[in-house]
One Martini backbone bead per residue (centre of mass of N, CA, C, O) as a GRO file, in nm:
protein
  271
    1UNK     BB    1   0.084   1.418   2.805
    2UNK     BB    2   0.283   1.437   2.649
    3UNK     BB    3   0.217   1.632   2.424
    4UNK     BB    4   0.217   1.878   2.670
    5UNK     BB    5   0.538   1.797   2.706
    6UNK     BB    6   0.630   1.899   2.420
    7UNK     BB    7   0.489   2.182   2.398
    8UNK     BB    8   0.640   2.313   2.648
    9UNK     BB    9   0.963   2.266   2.489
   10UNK     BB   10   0.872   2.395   2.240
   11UNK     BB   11   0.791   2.682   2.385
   12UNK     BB   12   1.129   2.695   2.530
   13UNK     BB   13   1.322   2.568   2.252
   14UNK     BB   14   1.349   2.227   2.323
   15UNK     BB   15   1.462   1.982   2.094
   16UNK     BB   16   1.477   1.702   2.163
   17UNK     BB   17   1.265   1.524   2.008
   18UNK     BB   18   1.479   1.537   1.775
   19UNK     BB   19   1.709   1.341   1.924
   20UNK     BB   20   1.481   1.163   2.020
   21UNK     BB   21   1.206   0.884   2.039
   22UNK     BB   22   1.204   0.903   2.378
   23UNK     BB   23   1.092   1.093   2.639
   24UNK     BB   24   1.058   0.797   2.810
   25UNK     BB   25   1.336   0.767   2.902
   26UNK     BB   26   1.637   0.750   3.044
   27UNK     BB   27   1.768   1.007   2.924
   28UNK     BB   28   1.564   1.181   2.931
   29UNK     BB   29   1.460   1.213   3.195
   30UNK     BB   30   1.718   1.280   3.340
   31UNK     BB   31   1.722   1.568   3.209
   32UNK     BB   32   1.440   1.674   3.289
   33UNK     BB   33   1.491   1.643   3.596
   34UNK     BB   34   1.749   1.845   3.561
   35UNK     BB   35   1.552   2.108   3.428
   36UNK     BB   36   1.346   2.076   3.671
   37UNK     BB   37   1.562   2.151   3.909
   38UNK     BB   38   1.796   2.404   3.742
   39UNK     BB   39   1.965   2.349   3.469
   40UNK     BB   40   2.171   2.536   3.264
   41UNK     BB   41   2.393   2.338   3.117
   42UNK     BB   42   2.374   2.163   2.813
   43UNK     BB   43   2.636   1.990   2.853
   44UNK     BB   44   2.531   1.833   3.100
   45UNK     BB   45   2.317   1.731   3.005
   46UNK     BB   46   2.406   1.587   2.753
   47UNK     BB   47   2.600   1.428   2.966
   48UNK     BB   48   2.339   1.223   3.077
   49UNK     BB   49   2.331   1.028   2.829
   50UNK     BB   50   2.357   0.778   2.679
   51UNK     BB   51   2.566   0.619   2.485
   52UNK     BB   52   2.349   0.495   2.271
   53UNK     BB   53   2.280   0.746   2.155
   54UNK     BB   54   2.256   0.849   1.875
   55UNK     BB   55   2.316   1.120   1.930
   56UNK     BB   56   2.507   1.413   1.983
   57UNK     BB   57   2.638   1.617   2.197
   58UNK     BB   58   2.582   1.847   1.969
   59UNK     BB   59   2.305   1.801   1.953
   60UNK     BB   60   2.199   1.794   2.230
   61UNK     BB   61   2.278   2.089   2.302
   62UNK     BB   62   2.136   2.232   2.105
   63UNK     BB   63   1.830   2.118   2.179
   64UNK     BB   64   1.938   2.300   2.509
   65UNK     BB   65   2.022   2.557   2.507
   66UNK     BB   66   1.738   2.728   2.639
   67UNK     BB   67   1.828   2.644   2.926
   68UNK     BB   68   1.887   2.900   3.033
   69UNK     BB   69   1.609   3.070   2.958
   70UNK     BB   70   1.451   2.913   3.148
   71UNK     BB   71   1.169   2.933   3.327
   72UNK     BB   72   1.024   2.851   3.638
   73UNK     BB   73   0.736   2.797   3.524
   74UNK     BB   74   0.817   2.590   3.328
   75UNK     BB   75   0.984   2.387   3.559
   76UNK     BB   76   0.711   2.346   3.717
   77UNK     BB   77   0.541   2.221   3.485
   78UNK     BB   78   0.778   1.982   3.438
   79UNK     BB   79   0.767   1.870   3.729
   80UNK     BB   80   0.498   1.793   3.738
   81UNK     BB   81   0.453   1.616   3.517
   82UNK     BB   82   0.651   1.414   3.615
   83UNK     BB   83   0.522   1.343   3.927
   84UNK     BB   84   0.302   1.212   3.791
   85UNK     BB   85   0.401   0.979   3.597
   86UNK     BB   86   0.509   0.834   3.866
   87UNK     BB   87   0.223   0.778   3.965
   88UNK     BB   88   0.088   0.631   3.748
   89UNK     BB   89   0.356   0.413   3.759
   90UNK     BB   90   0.264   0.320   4.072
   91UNK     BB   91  -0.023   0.200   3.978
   92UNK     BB   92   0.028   0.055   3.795
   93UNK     BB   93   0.234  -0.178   3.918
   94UNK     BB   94  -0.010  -0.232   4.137
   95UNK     BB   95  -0.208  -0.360   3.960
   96UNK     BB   96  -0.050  -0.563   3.852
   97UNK     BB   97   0.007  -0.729   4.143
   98UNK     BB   98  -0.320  -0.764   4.135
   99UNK     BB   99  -0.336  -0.907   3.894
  100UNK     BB  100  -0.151  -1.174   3.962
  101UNK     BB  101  -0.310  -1.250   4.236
  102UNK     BB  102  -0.542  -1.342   4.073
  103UNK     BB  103  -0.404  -1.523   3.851
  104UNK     BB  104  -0.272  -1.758   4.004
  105UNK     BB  105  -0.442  -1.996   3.998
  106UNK     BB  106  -0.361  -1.926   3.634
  107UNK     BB  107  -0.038  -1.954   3.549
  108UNK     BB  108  -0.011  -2.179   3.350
  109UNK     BB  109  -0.203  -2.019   3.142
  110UNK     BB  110  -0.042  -1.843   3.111
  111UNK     BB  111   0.229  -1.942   3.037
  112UNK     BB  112   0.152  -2.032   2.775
  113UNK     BB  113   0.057  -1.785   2.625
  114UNK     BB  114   0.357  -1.633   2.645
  115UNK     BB  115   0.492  -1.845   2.456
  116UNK     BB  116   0.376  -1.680   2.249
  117UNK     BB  117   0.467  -1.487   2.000
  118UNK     BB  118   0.399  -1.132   2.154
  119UNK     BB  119   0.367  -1.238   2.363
  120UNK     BB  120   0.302  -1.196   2.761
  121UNK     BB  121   0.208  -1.146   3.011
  122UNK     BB  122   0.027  -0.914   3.040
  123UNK     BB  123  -0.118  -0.999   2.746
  124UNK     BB  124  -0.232  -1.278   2.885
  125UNK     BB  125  -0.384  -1.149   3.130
  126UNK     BB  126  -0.565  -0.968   2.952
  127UNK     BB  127  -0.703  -1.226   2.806
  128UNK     BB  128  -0.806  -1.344   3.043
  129UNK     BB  129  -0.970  -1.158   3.153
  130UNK     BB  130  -1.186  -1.145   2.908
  131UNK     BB  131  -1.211  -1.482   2.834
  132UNK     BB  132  -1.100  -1.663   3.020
  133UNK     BB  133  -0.863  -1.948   3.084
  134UNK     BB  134  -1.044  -2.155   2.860
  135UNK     BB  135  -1.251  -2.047   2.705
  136UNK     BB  136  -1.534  -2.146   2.767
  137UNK     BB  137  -1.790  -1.977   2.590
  138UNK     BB  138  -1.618  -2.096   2.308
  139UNK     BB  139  -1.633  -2.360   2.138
  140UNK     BB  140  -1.495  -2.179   1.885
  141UNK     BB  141  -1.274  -2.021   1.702
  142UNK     BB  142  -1.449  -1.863   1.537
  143UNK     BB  143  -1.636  -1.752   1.750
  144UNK     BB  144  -1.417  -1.576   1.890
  145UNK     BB  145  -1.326  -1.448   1.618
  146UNK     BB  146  -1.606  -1.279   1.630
  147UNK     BB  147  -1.612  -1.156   1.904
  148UNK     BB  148  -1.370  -0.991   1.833
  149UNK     BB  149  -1.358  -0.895   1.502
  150UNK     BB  150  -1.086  -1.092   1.306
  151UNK     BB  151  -1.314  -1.180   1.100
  152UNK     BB  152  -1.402  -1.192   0.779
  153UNK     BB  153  -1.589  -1.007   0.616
  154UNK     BB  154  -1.948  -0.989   0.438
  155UNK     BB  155  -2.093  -0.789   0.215
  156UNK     BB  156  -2.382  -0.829   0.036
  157UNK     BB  157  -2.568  -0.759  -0.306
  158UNK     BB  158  -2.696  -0.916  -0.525
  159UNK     BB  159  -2.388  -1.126  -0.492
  160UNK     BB  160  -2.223  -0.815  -0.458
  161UNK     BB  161  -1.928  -0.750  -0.308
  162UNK     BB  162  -1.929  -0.433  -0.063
  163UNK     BB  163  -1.729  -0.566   0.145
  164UNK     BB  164  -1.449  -0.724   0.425
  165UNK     BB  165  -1.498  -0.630   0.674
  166UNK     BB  166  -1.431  -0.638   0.996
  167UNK     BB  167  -1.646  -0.697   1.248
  168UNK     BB  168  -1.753  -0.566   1.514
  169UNK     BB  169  -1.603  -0.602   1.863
  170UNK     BB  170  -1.365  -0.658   2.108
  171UNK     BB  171  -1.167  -0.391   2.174
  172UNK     BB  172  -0.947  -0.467   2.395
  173UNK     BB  173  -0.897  -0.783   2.191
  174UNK     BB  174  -0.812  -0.625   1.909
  175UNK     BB  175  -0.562  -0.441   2.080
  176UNK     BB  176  -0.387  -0.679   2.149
  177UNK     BB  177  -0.373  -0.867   1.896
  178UNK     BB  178  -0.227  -0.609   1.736
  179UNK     BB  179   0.003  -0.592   1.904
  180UNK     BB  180   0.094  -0.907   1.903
  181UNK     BB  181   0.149  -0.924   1.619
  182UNK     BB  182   0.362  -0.724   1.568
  183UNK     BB  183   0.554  -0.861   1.769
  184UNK     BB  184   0.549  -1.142   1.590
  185UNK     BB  185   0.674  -0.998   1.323
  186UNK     BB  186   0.952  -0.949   1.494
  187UNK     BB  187   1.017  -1.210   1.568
  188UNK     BB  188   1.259  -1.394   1.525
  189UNK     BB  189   1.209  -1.695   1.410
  190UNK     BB  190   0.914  -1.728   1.330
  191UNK     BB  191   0.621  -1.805   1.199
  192UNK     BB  192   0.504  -1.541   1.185
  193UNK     BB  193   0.727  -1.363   1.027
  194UNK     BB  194   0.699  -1.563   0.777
  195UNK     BB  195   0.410  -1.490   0.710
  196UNK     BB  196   0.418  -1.196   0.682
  197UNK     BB  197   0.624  -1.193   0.451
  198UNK     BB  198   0.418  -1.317   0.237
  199UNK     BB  199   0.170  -1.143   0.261
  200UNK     BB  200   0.311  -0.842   0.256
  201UNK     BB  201   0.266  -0.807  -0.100
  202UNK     BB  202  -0.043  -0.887  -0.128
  203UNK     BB  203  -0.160  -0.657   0.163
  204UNK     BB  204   0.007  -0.541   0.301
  205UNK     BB  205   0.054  -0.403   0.681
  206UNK     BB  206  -0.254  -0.437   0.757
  207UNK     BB  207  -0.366  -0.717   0.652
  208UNK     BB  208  -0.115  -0.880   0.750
  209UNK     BB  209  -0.168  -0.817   1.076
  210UNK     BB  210  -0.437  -0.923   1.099
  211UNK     BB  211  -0.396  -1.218   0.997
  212UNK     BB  212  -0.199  -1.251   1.251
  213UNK     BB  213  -0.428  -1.204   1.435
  214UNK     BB  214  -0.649  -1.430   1.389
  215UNK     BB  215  -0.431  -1.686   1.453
  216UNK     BB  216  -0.381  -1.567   1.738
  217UNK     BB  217  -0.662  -1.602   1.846
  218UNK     BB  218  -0.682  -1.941   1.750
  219UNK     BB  219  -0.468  -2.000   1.935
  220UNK     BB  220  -0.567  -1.920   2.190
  221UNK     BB  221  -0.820  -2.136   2.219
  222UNK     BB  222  -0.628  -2.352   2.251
  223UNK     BB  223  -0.471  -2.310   2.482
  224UNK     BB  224  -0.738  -2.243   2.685
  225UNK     BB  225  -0.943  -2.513   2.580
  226UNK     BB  226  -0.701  -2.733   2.584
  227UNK     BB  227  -0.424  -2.723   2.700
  228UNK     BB  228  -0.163  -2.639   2.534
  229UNK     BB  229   0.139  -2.659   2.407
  230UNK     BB  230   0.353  -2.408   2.275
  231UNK     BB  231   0.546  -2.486   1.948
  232UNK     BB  232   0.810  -2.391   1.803
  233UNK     BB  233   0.926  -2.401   1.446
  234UNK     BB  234   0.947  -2.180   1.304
  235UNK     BB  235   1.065  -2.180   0.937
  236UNK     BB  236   0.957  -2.400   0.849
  237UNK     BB  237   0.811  -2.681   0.726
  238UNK     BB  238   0.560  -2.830   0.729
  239UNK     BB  239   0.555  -3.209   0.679
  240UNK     BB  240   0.273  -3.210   0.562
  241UNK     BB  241   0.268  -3.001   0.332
  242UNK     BB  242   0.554  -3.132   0.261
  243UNK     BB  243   0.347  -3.410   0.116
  244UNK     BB  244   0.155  -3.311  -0.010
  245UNK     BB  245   0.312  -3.117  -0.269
  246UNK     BB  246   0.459  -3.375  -0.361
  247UNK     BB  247   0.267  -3.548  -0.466
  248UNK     BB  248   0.141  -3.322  -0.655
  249UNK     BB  249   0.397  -3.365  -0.819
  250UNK     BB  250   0.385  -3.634  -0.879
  251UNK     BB  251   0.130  -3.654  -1.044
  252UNK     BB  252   0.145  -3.448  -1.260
  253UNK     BB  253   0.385  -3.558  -1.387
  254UNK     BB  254   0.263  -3.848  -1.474
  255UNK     BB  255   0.048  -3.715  -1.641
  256UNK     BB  256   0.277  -3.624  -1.839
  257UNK     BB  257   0.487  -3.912  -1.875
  258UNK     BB  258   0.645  -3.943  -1.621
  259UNK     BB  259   0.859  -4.054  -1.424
  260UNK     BB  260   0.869  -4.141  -1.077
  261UNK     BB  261   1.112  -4.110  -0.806
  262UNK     BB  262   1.196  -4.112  -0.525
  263UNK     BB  263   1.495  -3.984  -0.324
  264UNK     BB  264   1.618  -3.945  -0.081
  265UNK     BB  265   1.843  -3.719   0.073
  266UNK     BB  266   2.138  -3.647   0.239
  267UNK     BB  267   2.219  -3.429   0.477
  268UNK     BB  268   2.488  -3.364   0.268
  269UNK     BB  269   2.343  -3.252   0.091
  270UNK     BB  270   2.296  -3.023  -0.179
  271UNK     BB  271   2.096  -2.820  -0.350
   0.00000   0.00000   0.00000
């Protein structure tokens, strides 16, 4: 329906969607109630957007020229269009009190999951509602990450690696954990940001997005499955991690006929 609602606009030479980012925003949506409504003076119309909008006012006049000439067949699919729009909203925040309503005995589990960045309410209850309050169904995170099919997959013959593509699974938790994926790459200070950031010059952008895609599938197992509350770390690095480092070059050091002593520093040292 967007592209549609495009296509009219730019039909009737009206050139919006160059100087915002989303016609269903608040800025658009008023302009376009009033261009449908029957306001012909370019000014006007621009003078309805938010202040923050990145746009200027003289870009959005430009944008709106056409709108004296636009005739009134227009303005009724545009109408049209619009109410359309309002009505689907109305159906979805329906739907939306009714998954609710529904999974209120599980609210619990949805709580925890939405608390993990990347996800929120929605699609926390979204993905209960895939595979259940507790993932009762699989026994273990790889299992389930088998049936989403966000684990990595091996194609071979004769010993030679034809493939390594994710083999295919249940689209509907593939679309939420790469919506939820992005989301997390994009949360400052999470721990996901810093994996993010690591990844993508080994992976690119679509792989790196994948690998936390994998990780956010066996974190939510953990969580619905063993019934955890997830902590976040930061970006800080696992004190077993840097525990195990320090061990392998303290051995590596020795081995080399160093003495090695560790002393703790004080908090107040620099580095």
């Amino acid at each position: 329906m967007q592209n549609q609602r495009e296509a009219l606009l730019e039909d009737s030479r009206i050139k919006l969607g160059s100087c915002v980012s989303d016609l269903l925003g608040l800025s658009s949506r008023r302009m376009l109630k009033a261009l449908a409504g029957g306001e012909r003076d370019a000014a006007k119309l621009a003078g309805m957007a938010e202040p923050e909008l990145r746009a200027s006012q003289e870009q959005l006049q430009d944008a709106l020229r056409a709108a004296g000439t636009l005739n009134d067949l227009h303005r009724q699919i545009l109408r049209l269009f619009l109410e359309r729009l309002e009505l689907i909203e109305q159906q979805m925040a329906q739907l939306d009190q009714s998954i609710g309503a529904a999974l209120h005995t599980h609210q619990s589990a949805v709580q925890r999951l939405a608390a993990v960045p990347g996800y929120g309410v929605d699609s926390a209850q979204q993905v209960i509602a895939e595979i259940g309050p507790q993932a009762a169904t699989f026994p273990s995170p790889a299992q389930l990450a088998s049936w989403v099919g966000v684990c990595p997959g091996r194609e071979e013959s004769a010993e030679v690696s034809k493939s390594n593509r994710c083999p295919k699974g249940n689209r509907q938790m593939r679309r939420i954990l790469a919506q939820v994926a992005q989301a997390a790459a994009r949360t400052k200070g999470s721990i996901f940001q810093g994996l993010y950031r690591r990844l993508l010059p080994r992976l690119g952008h679509g792989k790196a997005i994948w690998a936390l895609a994998h990780r956010l599938c066996r974190l939510t197992w953990k969580i619905l499955h063993q019934g955890v509350e997830y902590k976040e770390l930061g970006q800080q690095m696992n004190p077993k991690l840097v525990r195990q480092r320090t061990n392998k070059l303290t051995r590596q050091l020795r081995a080399l006929g160093y003495y090695v002593q560790l002393t703790a520093l004080s908090p107040n040292a620099q580095a």
